[in-house]
C-alpha positions in Angstrom: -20.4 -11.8 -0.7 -16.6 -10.6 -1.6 -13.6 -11.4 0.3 -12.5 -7.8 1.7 -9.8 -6.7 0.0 -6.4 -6.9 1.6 -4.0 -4.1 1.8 0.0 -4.8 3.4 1.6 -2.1 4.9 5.1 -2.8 4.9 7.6 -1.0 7.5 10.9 1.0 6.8 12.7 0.3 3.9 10.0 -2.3 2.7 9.7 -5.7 2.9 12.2 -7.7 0.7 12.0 -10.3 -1.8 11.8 -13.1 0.1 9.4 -11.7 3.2 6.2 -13.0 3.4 4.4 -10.2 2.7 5.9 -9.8 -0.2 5.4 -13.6 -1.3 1.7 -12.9 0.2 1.4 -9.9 -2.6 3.1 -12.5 -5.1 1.3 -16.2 -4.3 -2.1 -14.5 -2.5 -2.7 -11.5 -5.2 -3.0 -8.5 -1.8 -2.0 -5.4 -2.2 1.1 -3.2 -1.4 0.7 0.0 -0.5 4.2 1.6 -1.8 5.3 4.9 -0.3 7.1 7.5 -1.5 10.2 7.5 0.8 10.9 3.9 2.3 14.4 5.1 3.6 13.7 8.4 5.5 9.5 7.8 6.2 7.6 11.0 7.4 4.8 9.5 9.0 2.2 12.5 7.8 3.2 11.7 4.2 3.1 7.5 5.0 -0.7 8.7 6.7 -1.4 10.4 3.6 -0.8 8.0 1.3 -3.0 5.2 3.3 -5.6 7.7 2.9 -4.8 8.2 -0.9 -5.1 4.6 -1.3 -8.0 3.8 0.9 -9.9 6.9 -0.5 -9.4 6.1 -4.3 -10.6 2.6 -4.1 -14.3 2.4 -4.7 -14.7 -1.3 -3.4 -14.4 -0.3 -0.1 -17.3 1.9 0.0 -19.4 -1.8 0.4 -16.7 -3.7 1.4 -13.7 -2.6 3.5 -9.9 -3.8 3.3 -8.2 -6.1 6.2 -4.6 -4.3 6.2 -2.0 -6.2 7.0 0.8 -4.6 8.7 4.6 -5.5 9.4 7.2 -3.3 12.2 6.7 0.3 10.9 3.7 -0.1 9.0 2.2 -1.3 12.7 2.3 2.5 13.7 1.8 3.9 10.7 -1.9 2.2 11.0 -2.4 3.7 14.7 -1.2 7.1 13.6 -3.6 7.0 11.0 -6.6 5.3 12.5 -6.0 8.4 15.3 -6.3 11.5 12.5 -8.3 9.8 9.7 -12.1 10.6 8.7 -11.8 6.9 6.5 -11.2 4.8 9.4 -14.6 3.2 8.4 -13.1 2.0 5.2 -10.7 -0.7 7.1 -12.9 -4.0 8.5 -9.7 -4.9 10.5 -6.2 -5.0 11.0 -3.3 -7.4 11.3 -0.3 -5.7 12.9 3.1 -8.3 13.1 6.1 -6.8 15.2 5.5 -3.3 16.0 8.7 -1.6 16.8 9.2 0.3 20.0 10.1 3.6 18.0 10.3 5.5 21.5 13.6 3.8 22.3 17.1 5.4 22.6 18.6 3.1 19.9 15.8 3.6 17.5 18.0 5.0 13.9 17.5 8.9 13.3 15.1 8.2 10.4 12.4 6.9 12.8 12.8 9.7 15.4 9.5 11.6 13.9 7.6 8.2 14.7 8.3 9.4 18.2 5.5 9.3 20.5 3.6 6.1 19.8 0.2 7.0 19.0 -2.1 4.4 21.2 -5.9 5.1 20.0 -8.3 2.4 20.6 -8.6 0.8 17.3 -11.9 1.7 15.9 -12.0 -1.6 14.1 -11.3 -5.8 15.2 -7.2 -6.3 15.2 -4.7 -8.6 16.4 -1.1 -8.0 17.1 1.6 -10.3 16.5 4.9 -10.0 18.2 7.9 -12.1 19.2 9.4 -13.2 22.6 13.1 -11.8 21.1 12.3 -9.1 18.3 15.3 -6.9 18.4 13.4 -3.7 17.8 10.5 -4.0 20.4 10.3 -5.9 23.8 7.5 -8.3 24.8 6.2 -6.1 27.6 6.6 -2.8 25.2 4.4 -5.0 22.7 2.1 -6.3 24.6 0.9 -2.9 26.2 0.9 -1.1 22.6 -1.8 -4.1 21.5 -3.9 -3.6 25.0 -3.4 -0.1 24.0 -5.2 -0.4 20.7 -7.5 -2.7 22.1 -6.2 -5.8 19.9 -6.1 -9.3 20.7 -2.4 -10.7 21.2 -0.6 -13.2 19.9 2.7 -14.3 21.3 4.3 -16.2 18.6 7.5 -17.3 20.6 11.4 -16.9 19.7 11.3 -15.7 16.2 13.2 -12.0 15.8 11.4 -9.5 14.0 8.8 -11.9 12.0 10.5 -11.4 9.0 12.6 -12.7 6.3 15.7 -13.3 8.4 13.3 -15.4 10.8 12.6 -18.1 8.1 9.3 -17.6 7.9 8.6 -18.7 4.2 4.9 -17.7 3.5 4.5 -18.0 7.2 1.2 -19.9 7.5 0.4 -19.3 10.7 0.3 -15.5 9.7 -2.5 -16.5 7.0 -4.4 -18.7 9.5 -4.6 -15.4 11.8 -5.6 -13.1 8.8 -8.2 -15.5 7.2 -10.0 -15.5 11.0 -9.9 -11.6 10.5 -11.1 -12.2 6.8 -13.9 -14.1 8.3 -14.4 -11.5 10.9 -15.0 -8.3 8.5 -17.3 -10.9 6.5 -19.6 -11.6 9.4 -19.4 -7.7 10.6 -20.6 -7.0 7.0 -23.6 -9.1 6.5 -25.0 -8.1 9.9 -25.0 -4.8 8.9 
């Protein structure tokens, strides 16, 4: 049986370089789903474009993508799991360091991410947040991933799991997303 097809969702302003979902797309061959507007995101035209992408990719009909998301991607894939027919095209989702885009602080370019959508997740995830990311705090985190009904990962001191946190390739990300890998595998052959 094939490996599900891995999709990352970067957040605002996309993921540099040197972030490890960038070296994930580089090293581990997933794929990037680029938007239109990474400085000023609209999060009905980010929505539309995961359903552009999702939509035009005929593998997924048999075998659906893990997506693999990082700070604004994180509620990009709730506010499109909440409107979206092609929710059934996703086996699961990995969602690192949501941001708490309801706070004061937040820059104007995220205030249309404003409320946090909190659906159930129709589909296995597990959220991934740190004890001192600057945009979100642990509490805030940890009730958006009961929220979505996600399991929770606490992966200590490490700012906003990102490149300036010295992640590298950030192996214990992949260890998490191959158990999801595994996951979508199992859901598919006892279908």
């Amino acid at each position: 049986m094939n490996s599900p097809p891995v999709y990352l969702l970067p957040g605002w302003q996309n993921s540099d370089p040197e972030h490890w979902q960038s070296r994930w797309e580089r090293e581990l061959g997933h794929s990037r789903i680029e938007q239109s507007d990474w400085d000023w995101p609209r999060r009905g035209d980010w929505m539309a474009r995961l359903d552009e992408v999702l939509l035009n990719d005929a593998r997924l009909a048999a075998t659906p993508a893990v997506l693999v998301t990082h700070s604004l991607g994180c509620q990009l894939l709730a506010s499109w799991a909440e409107h979206s027919k092609h929710t059934p095209r996703v086996a699961a989702a990995l969602l690192v360091a949501p941001p708490d885009t309801e706070r004061e602080d937040m820059p104007p370019q995220l205030h249309n991410w404003r409320p946090i959508r909190r659906p159930r997740l129709p589909f296995p995830a597990i959220v991934v947040a740190s004890s001192d990311d600057p945009f979100c705090n642990l509490e805030r985190a940890a009730q958006m991933a009961a929220d979505w009904g996600a399991e929770w990962v606490m992966a200590g001191p490490r700012g906003h799991l990102n490149t300036a946190s010295g992640l590298g390739d950030w192996p214990e990300g992949q260890v998490l997303l191959q158990s999801l890998l595994e996951r979508a595998k199992t859901g598919l052959q006892n279908e």
